[in-house]
Backbone as ProteinMPNN parsed JSONL, in Angstrom:
{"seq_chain_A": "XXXXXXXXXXXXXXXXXXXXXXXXXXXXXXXXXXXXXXXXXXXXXXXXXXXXXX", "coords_chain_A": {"N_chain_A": [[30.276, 27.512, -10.686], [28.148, 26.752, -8.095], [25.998, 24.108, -7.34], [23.095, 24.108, -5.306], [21.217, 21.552, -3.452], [18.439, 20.857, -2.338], [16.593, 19.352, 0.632], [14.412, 18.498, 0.001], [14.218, 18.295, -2.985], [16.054, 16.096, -3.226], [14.505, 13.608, -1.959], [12.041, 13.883, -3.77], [13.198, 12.853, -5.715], [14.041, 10.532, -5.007], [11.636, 9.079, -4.231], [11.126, 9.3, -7.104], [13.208, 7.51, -8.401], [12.08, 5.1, -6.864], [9.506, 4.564, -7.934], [10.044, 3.991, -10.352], [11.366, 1.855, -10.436], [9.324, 0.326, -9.136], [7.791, -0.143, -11.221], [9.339, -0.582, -13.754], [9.734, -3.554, -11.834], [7.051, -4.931, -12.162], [6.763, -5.067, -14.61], [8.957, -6.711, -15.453], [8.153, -9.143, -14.342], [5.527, -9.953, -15.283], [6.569, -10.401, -18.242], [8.476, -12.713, -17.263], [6.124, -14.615, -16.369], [4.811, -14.946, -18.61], [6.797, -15.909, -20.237], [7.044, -18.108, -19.002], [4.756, -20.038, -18.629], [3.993, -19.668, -21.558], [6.293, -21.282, -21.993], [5.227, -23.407, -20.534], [2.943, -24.815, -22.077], [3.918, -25.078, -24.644], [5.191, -27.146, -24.005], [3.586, -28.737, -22.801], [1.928, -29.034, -25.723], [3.879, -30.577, -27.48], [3.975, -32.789, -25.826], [1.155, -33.893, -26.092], [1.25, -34.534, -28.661], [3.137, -36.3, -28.953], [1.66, -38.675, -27.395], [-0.07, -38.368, -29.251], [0.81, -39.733, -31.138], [1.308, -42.264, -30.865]], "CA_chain_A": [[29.079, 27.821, -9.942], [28.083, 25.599, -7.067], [24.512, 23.61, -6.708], [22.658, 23.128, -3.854], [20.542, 20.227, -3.503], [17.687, 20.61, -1.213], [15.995, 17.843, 0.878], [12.629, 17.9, -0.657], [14.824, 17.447, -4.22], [16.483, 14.815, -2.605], [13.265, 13.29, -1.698], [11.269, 13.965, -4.929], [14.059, 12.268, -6.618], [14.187, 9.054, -4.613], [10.643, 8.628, -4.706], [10.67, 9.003, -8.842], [13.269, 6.433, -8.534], [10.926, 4.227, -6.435], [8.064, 4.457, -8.727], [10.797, 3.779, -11.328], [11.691, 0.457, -10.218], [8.35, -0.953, -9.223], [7.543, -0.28, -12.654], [10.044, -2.4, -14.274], [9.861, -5.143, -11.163], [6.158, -5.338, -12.157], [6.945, -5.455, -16.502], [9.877, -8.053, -15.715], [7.37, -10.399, -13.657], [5.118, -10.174, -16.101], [7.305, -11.133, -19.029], [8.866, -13.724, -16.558], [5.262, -15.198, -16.148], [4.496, -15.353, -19.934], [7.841, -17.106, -20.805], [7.071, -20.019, -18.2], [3.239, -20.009, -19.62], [4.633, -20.024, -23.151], [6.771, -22.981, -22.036], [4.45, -25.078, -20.56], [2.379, -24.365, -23.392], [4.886, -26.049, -26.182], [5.906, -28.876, -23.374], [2.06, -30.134, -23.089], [1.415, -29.633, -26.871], [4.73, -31.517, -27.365], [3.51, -34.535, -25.145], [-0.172, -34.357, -26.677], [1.966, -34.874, -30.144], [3.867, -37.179, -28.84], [0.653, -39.42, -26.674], [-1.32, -39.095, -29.784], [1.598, -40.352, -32.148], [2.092, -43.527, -30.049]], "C_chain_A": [[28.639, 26.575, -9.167], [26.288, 25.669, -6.927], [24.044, 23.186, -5.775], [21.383, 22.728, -4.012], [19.742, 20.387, -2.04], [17.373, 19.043, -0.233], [14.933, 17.508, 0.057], [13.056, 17.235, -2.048], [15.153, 16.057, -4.218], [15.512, 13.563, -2.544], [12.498, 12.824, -3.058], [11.924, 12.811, -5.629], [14.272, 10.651, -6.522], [13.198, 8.376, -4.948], [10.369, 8.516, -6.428], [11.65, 7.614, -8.75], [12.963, 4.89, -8.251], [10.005, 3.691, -7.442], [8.852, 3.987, -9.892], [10.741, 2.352, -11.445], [10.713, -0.413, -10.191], [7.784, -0.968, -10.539], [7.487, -0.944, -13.458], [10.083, -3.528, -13.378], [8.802, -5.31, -11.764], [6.097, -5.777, -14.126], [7.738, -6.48, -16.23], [8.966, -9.348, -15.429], [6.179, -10.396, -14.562], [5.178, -10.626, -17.765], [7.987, -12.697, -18.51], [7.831, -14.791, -16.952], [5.017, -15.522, -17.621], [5.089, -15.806, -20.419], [7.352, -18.291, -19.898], [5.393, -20.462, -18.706], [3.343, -20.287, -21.322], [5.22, -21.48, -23.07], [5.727, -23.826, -21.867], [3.692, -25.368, -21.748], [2.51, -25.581, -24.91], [5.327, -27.353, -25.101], [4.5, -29.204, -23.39], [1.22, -30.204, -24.351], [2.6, -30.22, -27.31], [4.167, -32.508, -26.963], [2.528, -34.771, -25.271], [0.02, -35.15, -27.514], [2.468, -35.882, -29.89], [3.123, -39.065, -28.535], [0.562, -40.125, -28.066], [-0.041, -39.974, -30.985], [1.868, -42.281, -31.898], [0.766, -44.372, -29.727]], "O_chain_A": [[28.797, 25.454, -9.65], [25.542, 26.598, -6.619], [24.332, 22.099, -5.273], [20.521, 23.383, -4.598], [20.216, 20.137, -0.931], [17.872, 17.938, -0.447], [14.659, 16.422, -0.455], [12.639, 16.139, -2.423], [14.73, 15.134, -4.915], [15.851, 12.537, -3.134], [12.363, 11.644, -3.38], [11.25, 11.888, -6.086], [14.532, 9.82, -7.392], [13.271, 7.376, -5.661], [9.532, 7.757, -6.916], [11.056, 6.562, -8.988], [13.29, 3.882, -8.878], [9.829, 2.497, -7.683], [8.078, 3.404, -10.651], [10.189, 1.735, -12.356], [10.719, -1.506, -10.757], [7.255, -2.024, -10.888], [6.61, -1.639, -13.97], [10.433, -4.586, -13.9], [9.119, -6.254, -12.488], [5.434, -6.673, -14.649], [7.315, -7.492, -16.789], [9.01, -10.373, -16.109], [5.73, -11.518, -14.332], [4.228, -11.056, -18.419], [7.995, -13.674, -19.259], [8.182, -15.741, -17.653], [5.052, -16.743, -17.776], [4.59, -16.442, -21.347], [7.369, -19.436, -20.351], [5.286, -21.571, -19.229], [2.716, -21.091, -22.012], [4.894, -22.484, -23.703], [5.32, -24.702, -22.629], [4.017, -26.376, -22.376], [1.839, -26.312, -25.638], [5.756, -28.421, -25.539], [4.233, -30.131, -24.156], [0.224, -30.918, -24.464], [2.009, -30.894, -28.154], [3.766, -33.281, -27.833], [2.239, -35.856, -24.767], [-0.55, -36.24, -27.576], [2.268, -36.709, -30.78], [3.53, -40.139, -28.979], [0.779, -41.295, -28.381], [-0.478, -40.958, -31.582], [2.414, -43.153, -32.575], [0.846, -45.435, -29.111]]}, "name": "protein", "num_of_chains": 1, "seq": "XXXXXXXXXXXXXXXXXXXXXXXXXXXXXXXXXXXXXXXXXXXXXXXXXXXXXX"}
């Protein structure tokens, strides 16, 4: 049996995978941002530790 695939499907389908993506671009960049925030984090209480040791 043979399917046919409208445009509007076509369509519908692209746009869910649109909304898909900015989804996860906007969860990755926000994990992104909280690992480099986390780092600095432990590098300037590292070199507080380090100041006040010295």
């Amino acid at each position: 049996m043979v399917d046919l695939v409208t445009k509007e499907d076509l369509r519908a389908a692209k746009d869910e995978l649109r909304s898909a993506m900015e989804l996860e671009t906007l969860r990755l960049t926000i994990r992104l941002g909280s690992m480099i925030v986390a780092g600095l984090v432990t590098t300037f209480g590292a070199l507080a530790a380090l100041i006040k040791l010295t």
